[in-house]
GUDOMI-319634 format. One record per atom (N, C-alpha, C): residue number from 1; chain; atom name; x negated, y negated, z. Coordinates in steps of 0.02 Angstrom, whole numbers. Each point is the difference from the previous one (the first is absolute). Layout:
# GUDOMI-319634
<NUM; "A"; "CA"; <X; Y; Z>>
...
This chain:
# GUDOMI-319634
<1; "A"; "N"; <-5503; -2026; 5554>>
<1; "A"; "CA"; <23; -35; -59>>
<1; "A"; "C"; <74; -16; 7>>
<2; "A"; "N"; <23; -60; -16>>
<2; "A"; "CA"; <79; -25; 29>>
<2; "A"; "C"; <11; 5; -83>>
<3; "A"; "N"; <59; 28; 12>>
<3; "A"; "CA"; <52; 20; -69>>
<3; "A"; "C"; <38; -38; -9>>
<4; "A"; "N"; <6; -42; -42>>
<4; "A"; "CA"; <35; -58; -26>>
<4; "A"; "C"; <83; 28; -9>>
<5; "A"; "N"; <49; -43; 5>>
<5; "A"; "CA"; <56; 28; -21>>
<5; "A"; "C"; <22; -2; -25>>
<6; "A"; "N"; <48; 44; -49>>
<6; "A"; "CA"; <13; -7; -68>>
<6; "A"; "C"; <40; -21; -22>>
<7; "A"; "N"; <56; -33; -40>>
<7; "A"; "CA"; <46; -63; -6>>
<7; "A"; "C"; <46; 79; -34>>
<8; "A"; "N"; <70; 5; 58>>
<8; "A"; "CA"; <48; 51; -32>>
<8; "A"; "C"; <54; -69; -35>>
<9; "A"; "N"; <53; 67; -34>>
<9; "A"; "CA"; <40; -41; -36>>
<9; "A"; "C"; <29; -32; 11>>
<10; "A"; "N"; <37; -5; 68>>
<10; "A"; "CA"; <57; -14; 27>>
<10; "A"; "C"; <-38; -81; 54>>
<11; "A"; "N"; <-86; 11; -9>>
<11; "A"; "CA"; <-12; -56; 43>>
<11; "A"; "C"; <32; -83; -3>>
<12; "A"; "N"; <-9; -28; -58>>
<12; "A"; "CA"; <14; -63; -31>>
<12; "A"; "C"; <94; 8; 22>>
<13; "A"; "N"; <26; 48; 1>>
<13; "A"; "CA"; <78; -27; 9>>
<13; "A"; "C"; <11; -4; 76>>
<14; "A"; "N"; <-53; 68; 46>>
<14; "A"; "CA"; <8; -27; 80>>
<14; "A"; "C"; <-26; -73; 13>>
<15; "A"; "N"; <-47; -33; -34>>
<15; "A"; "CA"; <-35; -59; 23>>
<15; "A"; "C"; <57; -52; -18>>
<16; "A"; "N"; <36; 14; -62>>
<16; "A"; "CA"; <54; -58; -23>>
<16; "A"; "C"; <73; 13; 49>>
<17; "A"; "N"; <2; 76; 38>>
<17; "A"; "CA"; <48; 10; 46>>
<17; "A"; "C"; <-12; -30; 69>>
<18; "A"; "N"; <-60; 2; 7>>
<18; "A"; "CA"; <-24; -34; 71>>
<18; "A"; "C"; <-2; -79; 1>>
<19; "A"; "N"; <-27; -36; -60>>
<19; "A"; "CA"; <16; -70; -5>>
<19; "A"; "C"; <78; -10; -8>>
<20; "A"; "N"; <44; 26; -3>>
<20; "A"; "CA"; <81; -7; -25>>
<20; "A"; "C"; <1; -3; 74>>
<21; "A"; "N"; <-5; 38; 38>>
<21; "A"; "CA"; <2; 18; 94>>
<21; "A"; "C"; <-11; -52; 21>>
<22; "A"; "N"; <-81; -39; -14>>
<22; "A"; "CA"; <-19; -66; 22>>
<22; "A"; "C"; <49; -55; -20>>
<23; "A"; "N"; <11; 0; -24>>
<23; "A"; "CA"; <57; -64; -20>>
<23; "A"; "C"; <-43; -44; -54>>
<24; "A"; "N"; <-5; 33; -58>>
<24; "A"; "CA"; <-32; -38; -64>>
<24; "A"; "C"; <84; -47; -33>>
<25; "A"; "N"; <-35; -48; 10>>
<25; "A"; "CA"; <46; -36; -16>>
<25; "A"; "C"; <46; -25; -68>>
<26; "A"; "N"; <-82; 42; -66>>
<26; "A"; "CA"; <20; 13; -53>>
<26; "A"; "C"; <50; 38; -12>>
<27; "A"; "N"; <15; 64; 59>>
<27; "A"; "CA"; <48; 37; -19>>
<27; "A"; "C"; <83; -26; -9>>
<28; "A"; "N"; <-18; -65; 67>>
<28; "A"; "CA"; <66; -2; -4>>
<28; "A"; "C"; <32; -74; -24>>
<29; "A"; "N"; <-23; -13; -34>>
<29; "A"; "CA"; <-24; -59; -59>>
<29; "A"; "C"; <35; 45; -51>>
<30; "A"; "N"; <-17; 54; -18>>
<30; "A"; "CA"; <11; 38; -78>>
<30; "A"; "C"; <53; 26; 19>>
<31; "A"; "N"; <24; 7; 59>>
<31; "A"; "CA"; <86; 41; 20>>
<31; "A"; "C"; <54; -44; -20>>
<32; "A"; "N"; <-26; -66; 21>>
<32; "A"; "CA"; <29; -66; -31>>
<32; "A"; "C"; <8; -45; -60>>
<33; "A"; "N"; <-55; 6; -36>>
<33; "A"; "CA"; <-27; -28; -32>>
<33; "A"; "C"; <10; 38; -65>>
<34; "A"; "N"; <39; -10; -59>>
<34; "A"; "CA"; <-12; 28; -66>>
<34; "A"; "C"; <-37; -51; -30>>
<35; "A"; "N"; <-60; 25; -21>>
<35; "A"; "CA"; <-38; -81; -39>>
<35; "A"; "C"; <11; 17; -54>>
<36; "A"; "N"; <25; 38; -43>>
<36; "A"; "CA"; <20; -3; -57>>
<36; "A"; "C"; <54; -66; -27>>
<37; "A"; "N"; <47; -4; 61>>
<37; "A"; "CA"; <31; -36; -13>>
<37; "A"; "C"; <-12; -72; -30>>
<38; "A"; "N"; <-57; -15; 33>>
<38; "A"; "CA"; <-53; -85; -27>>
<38; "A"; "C"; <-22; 38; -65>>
<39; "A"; "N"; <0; 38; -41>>
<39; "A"; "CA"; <-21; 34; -39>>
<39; "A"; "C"; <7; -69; -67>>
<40; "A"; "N"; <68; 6; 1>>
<40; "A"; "CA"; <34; -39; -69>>
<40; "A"; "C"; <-28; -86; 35>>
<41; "A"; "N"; <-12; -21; 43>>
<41; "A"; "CA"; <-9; -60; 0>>
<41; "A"; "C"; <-81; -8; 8>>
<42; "A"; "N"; <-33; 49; 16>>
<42; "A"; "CA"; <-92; -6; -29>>
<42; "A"; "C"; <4; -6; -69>>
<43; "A"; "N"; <35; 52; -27>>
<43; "A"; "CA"; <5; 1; -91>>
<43; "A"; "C"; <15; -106; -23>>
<44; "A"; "N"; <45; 9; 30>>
<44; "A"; "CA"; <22; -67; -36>>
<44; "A"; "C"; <-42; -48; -4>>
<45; "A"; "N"; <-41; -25; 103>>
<45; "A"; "CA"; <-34; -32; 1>>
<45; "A"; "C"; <-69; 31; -38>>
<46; "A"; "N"; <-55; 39; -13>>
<46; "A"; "CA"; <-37; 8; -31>>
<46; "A"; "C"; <14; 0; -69>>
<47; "A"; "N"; <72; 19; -25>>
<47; "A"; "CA"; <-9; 15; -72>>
<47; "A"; "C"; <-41; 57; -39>>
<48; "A"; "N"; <-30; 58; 48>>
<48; "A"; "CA"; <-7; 57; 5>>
<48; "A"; "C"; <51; 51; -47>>
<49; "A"; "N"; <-2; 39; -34>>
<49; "A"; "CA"; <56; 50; -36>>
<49; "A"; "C"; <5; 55; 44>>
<50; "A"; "N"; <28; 30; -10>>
<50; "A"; "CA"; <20; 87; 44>>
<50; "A"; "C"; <-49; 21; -37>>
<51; "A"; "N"; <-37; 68; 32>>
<51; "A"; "CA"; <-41; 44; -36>>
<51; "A"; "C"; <24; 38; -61>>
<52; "A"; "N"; <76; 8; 17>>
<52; "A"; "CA"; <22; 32; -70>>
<52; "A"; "C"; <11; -53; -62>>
<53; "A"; "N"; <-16; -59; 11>>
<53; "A"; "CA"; <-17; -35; -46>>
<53; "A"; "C"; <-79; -34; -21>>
<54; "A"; "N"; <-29; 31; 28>>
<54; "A"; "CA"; <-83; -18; -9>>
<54; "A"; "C"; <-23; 22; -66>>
<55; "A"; "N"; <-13; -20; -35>>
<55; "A"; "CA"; <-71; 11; -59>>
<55; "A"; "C"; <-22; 67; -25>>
<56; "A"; "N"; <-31; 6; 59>>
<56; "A"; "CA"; <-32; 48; -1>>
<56; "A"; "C"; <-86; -30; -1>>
<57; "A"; "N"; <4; -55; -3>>
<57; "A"; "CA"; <-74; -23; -15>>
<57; "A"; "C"; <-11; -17; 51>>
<58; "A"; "N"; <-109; 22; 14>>
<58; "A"; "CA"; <-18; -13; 92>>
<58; "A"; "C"; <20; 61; 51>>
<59; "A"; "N"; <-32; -29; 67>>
<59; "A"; "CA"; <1; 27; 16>>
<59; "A"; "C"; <66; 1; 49>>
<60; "A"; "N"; <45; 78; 13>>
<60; "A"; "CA"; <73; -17; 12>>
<60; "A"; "C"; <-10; -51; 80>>
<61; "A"; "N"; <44; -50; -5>>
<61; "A"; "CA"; <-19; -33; 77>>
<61; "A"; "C"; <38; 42; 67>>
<62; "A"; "N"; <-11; -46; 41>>
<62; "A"; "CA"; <56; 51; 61>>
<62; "A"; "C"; <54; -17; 17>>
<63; "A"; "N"; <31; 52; 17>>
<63; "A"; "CA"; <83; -9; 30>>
<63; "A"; "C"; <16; -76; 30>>
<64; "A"; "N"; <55; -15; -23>>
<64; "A"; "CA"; <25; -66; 25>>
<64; "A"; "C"; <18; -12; 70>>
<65; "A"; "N"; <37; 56; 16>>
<65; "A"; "CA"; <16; 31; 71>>
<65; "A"; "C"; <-71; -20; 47>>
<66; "A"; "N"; <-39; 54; -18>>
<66; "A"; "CA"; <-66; 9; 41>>
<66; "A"; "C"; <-48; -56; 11>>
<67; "A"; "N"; <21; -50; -65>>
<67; "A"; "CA"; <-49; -66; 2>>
<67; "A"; "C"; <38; -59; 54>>
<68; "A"; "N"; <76; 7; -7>>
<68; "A"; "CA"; <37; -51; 56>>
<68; "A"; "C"; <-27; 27; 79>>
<69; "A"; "N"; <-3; 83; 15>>
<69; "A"; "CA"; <-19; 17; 69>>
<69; "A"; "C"; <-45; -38; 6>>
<70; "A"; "N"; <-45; 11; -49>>
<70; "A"; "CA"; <-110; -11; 21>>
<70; "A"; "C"; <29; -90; 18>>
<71; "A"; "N"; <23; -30; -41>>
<71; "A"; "CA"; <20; -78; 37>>
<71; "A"; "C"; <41; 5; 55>>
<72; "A"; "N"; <45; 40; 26>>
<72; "A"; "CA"; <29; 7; 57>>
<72; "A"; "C"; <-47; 2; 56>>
<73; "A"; "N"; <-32; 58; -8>>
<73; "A"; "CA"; <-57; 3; 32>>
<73; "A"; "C"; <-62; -43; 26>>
<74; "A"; "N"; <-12; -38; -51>>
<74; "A"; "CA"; <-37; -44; 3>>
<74; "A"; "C"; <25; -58; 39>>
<75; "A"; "N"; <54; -3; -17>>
<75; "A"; "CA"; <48; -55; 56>>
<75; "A"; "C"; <10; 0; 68>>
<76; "A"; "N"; <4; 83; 16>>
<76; "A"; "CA"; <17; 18; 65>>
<76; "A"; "C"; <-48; -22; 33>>
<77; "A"; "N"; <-70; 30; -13>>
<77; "A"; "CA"; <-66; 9; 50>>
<77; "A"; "C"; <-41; -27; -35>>
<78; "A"; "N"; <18; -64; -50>>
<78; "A"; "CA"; <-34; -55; -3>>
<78; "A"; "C"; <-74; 20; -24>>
<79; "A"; "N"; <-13; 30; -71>>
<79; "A"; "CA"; <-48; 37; -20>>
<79; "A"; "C"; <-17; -31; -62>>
<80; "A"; "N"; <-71; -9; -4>>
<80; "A"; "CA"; <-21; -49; -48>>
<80; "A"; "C"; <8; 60; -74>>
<81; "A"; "N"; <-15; -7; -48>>
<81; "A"; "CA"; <5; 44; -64>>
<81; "A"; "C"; <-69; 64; 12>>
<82; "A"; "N"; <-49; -42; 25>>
<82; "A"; "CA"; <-55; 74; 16>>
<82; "A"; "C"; <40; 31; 31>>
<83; "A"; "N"; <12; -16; 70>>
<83; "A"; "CA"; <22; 43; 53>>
<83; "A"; "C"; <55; 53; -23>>
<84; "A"; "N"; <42; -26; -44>>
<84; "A"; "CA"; <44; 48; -6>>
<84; "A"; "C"; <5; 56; -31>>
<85; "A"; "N"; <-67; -16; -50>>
<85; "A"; "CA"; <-38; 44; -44>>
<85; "A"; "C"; <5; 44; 45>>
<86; "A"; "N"; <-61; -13; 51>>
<86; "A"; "CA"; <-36; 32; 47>>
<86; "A"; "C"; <47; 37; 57>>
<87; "A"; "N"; <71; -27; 17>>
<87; "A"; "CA"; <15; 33; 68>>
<87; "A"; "C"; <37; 53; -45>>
<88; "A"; "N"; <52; -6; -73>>
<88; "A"; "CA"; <40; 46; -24>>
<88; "A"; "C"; <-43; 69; -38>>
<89; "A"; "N"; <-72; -22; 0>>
<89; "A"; "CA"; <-25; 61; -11>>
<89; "A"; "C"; <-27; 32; 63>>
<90; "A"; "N"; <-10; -16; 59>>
<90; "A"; "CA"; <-18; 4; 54>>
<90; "A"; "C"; <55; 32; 57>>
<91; "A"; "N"; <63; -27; 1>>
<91; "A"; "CA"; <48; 15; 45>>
<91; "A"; "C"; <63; 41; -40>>
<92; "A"; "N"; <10; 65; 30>>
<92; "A"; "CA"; <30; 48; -25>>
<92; "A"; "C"; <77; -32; 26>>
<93; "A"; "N"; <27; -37; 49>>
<93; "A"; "CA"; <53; -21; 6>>
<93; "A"; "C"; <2; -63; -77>>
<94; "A"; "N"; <-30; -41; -26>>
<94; "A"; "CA"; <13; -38; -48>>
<94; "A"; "C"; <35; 48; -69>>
<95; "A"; "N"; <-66; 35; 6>>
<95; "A"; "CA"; <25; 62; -71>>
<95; "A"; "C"; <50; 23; 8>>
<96; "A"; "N"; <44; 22; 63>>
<96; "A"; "CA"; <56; 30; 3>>
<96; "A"; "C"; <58; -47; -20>>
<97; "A"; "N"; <-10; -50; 17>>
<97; "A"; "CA"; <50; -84; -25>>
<97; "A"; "C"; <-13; -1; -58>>
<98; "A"; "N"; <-45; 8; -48>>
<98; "A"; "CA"; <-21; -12; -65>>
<98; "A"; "C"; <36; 66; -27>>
<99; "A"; "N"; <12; 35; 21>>
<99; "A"; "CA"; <0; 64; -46>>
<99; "A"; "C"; <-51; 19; -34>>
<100; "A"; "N"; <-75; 14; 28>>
<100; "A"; "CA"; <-48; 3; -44>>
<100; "A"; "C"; <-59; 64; 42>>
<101; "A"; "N"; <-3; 48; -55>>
<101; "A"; "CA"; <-29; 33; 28>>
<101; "A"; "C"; <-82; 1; 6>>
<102; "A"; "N"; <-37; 32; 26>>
<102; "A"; "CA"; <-73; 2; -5>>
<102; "A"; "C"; <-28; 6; -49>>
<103; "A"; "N"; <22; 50; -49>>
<103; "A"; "CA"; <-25; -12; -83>>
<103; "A"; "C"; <25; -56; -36>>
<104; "A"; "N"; <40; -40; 30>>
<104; "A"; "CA"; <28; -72; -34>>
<104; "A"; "C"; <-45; -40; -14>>
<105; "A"; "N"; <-1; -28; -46>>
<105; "A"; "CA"; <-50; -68; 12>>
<105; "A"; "C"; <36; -65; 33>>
<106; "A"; "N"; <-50; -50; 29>>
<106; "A"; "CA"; <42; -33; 53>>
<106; "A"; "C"; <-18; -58; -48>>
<107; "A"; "N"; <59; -36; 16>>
<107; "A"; "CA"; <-17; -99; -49>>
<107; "A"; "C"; <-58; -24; 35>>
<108; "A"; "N"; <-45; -16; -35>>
<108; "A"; "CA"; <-65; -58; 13>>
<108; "A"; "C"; <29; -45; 21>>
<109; "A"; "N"; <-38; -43; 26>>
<109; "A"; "CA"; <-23; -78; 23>>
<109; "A"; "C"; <44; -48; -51>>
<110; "A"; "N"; <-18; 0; -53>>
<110; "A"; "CA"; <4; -31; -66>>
<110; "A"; "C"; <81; 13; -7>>
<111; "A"; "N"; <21; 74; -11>>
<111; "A"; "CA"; <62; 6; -20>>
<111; "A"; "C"; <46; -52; 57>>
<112; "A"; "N"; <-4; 11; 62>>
<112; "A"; "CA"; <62; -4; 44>>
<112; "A"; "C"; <-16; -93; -22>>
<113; "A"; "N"; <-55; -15; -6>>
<113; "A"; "CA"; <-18; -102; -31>>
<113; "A"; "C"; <25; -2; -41>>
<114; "A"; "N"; <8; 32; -65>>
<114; "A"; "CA"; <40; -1; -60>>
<114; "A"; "C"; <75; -1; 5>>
<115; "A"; "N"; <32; 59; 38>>
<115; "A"; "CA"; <41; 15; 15>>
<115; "A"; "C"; <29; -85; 41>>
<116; "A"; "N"; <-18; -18; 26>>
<116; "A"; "CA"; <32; -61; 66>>
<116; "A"; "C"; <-20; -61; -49>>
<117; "A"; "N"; <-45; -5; -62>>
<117; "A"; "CA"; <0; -51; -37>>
<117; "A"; "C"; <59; 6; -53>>
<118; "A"; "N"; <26; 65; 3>>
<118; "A"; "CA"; <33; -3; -59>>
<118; "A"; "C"; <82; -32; 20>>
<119; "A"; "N"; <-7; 26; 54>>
<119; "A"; "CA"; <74; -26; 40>>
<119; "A"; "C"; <6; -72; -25>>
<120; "A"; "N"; <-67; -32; 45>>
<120; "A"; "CA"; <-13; -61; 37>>
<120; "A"; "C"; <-7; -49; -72>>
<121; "A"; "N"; <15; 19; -40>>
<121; "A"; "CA"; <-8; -53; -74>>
<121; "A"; "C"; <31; -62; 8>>
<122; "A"; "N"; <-8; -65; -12>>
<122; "A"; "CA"; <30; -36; -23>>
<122; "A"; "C"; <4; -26; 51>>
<123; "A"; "N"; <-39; 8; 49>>
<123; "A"; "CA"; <-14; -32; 70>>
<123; "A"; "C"; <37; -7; 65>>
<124; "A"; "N"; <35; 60; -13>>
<124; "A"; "CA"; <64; 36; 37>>
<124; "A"; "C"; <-8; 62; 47>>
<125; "A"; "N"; <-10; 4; 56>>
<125; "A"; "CA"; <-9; 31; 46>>
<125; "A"; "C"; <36; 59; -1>>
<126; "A"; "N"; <-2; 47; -43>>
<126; "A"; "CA"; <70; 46; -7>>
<126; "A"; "C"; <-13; 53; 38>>
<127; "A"; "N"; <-45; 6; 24>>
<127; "A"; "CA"; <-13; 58; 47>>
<127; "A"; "C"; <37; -25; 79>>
<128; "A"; "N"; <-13; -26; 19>>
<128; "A"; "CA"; <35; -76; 67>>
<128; "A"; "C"; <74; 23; -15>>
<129; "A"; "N"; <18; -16; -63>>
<129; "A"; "CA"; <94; 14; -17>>
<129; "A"; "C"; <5; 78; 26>>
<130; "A"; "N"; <-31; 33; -37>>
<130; "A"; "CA"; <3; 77; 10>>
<130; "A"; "C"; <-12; 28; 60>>
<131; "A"; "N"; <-42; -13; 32>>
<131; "A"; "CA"; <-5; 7; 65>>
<131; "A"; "C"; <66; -11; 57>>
<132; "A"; "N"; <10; -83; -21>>
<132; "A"; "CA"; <70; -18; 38>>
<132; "A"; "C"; <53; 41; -5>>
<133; "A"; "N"; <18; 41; -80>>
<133; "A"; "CA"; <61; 32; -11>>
<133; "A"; "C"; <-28; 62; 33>>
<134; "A"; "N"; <-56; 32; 12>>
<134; "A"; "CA"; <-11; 61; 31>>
<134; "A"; "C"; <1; -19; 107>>
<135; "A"; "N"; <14; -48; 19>>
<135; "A"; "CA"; <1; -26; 49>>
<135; "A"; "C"; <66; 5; 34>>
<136; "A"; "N"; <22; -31; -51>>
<136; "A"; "CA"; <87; -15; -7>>
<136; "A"; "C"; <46; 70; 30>>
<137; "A"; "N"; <-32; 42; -72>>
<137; "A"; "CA"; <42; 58; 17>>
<137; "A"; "C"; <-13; 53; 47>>
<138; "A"; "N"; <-59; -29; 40>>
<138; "A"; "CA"; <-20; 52; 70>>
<138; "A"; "C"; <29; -48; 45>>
<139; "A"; "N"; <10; -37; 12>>
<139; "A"; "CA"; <55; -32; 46>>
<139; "A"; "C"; <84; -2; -24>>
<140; "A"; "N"; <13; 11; -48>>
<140; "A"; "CA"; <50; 29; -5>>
<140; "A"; "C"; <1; 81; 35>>
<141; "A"; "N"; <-52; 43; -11>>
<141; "A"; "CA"; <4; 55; 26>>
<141; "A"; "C"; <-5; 0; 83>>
<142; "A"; "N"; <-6; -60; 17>>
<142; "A"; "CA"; <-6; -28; 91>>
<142; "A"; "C"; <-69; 31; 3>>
<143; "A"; "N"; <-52; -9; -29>>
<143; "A"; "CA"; <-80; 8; 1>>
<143; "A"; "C"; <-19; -82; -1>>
<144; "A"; "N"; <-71; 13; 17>>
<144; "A"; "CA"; <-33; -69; 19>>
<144; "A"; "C"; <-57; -10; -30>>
<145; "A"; "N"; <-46; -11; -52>>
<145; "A"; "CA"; <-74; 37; -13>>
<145; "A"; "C"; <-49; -61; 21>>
<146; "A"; "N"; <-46; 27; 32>>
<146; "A"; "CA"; <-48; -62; 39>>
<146; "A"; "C"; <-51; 22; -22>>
<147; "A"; "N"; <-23; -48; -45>>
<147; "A"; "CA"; <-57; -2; -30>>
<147; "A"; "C"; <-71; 25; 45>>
<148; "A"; "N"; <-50; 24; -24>>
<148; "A"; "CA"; <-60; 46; 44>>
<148; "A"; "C"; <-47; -35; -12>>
<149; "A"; "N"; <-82; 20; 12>>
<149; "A"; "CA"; <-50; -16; -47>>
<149; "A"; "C"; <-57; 62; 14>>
<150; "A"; "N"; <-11; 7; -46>>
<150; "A"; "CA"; <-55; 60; 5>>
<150; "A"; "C"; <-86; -72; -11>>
<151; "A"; "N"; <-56; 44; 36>>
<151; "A"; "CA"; <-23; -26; 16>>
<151; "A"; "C"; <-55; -3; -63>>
<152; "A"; "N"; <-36; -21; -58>>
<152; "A"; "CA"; <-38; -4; -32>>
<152; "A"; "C"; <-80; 15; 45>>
<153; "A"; "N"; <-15; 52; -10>>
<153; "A"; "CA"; <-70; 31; 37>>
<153; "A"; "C"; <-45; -6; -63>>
<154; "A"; "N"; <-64; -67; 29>>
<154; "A"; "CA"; <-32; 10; -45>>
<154; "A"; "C"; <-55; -15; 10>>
<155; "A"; "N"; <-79; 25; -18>>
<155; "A"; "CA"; <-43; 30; 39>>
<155; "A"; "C"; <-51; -41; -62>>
<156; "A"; "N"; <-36; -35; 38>>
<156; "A"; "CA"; <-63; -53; -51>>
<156; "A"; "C"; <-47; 22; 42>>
<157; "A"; "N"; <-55; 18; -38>>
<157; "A"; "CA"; <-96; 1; 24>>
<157; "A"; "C"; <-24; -70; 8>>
<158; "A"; "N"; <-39; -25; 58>>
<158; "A"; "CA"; <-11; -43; 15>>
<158; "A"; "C"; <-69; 6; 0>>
<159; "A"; "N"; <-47; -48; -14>>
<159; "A"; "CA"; <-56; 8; -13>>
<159; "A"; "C"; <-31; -6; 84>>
<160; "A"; "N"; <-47; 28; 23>>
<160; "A"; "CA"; <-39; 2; 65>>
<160; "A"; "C"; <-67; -28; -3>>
<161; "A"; "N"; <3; -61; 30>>
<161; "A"; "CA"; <-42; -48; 33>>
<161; "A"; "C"; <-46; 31; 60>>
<162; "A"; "N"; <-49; 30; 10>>
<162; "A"; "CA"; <-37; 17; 61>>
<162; "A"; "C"; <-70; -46; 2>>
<163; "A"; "N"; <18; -20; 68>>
<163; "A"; "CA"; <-62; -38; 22>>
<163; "A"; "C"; <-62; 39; 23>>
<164; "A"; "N"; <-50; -27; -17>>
<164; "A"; "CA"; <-52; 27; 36>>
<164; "A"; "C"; <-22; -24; 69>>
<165; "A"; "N"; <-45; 83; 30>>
<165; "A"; "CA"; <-4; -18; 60>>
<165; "A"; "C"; <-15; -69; 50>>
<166; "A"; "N"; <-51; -44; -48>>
<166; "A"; "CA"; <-17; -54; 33>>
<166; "A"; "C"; <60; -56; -16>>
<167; "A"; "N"; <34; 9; -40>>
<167; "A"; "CA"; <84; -39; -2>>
<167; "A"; "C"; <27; 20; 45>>
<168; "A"; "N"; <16; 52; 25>>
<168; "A"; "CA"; <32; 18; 37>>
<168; "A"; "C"; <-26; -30; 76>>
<169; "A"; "N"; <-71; -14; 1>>
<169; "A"; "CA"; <-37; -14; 74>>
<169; "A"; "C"; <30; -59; -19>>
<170; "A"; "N"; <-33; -52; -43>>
<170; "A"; "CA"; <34; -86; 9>>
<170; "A"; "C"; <61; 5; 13>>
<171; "A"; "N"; <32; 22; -38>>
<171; "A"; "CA"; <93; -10; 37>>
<171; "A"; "C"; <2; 10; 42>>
<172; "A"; "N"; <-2; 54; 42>>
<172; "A"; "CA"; <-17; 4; 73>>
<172; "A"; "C"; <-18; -48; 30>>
<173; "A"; "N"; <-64; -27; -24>>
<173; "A"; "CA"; <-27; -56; 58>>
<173; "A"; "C"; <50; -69; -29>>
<174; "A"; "N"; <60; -21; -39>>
<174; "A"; "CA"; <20; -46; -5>>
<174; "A"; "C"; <-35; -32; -73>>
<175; "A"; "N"; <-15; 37; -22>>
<175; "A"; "CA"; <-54; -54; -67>>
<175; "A"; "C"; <41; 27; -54>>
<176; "A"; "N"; <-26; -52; -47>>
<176; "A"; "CA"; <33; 12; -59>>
<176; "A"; "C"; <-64; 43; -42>>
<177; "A"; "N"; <-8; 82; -26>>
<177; "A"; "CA"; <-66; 20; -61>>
<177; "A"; "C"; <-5; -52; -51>>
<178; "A"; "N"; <-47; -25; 2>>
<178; "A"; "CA"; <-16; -52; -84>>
<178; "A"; "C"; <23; 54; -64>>
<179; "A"; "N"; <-10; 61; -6>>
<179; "A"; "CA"; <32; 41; -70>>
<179; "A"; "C"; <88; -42; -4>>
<180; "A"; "N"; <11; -7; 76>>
<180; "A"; "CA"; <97; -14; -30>>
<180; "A"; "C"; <3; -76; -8>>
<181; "A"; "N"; <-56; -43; 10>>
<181; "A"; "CA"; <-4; -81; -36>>
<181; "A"; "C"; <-18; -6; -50>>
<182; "A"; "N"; <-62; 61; -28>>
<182; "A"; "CA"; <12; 5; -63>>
<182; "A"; "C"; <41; -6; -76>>
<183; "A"; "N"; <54; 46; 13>>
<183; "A"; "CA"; <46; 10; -12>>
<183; "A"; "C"; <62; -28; -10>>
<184; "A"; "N"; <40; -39; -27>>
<184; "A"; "CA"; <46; -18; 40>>
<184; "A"; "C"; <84; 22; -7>>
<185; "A"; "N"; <-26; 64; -35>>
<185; "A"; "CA"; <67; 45; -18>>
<185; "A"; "C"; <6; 33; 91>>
<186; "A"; "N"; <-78; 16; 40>>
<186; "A"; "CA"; <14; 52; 35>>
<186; "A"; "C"; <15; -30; 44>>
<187; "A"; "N"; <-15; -49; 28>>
<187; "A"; "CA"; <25; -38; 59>>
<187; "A"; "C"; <63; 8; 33>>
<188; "A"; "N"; <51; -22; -50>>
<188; "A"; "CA"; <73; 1; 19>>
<188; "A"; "C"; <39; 62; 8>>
<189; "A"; "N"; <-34; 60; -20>>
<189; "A"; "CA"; <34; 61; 21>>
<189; "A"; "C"; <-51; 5; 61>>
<190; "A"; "N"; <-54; 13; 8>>
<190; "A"; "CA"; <-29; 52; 42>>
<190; "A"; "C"; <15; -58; 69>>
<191; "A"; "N"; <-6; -86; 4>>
<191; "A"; "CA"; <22; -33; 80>>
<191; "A"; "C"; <82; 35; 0>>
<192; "A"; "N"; <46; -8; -64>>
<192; "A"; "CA"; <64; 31; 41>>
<192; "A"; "C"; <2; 65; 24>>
<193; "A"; "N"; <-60; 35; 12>>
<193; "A"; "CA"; <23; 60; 19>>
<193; "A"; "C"; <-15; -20; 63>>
């Protein structure tokens, strides 16, 4: 019987010490990078309030900070709104850029679309501006950031066509089975194969 192993405390900070080793590039993005600073100019362009001025009504939204990374991010390695869903709950180097822990809840699909529509009002690319000023000041820091792309993996069921044996003999001998003249959906897949 193989004994599974058991997750100690200290595991999740060797795995975030060993990617720091690898050269995660988030790390050194955030050595540079105060994104707070775009803080006051997301506010402006969205028209968003500070949380200490919210309502109280709804549900509380998320950090302003954390919503400019998830578009940083999205910029870098070129990640559609699923994906980013998907890689920042998925990749423990993103969460560490986010400041977000495993009991966190991570922004949906929807939010980070909301979020980049809210910028983008009035038919103004304000994420493009924001980006440039976060560009700017890593080349001021003599940094360079070259855009990535993570690869969208995505996996469709394809329906399976099997010929029968005596189809299988005519093709062989060069003939066309009358079942695929029948037809004339099947023709054009089963000669391109």
């Amino acid at each position: 019987m193989k004994i599974k192993n058991i997750a100690g405390f200290f595991d999740e900070q060797d795995v975030l010490e060993k990617l720091t080793k690898l050269g995660d590039p988030l790390v050194l993005i955030s050595k540079y990078i105060d994104f707070s600073l775009f803080k006051e100019t997301i506010l402006e362009f969205s028209g968003r309030k500070e949380d200490s001025e919210k309502s109280g009504k709804g549900r509380p939204s998320y950090d302003v900070v954390m919503m400019i990374k998830i578009l940083f991010i999205q910029r870098l390695y070129n990640l559609s709104d699923e994906q980013v869903e998907f890689q920042i709950t998925d990749r423990l180097s993103f969460r560490r850029f986010l400041e977000i822990s495993f009991s966190d809840s991570v922004p949906d699909c929807k939010t980070a679309w909301a979020f980049r529509e809210l910028l983008n009002k009035d038919g103004e690319d304000r994420s493009k501006v924001i980006f440039e000023l976060f560009l700017s000041k890593l080349n001021a820091d003599g940094l360079i950031a070259k855009e990535g792309k993570m690869m969208d993996a995505t996996f469709v069921s394809v329906p399976i066509q099997r010929n029968t044996r005596e189809e299988n003999k005519e093709i062989k001998e060069g003939e066309t089975p009358e079942s695929f003249t029948k037809n004339k959906h099947c023709c054009p897949s089963k000669n391109a194969a």
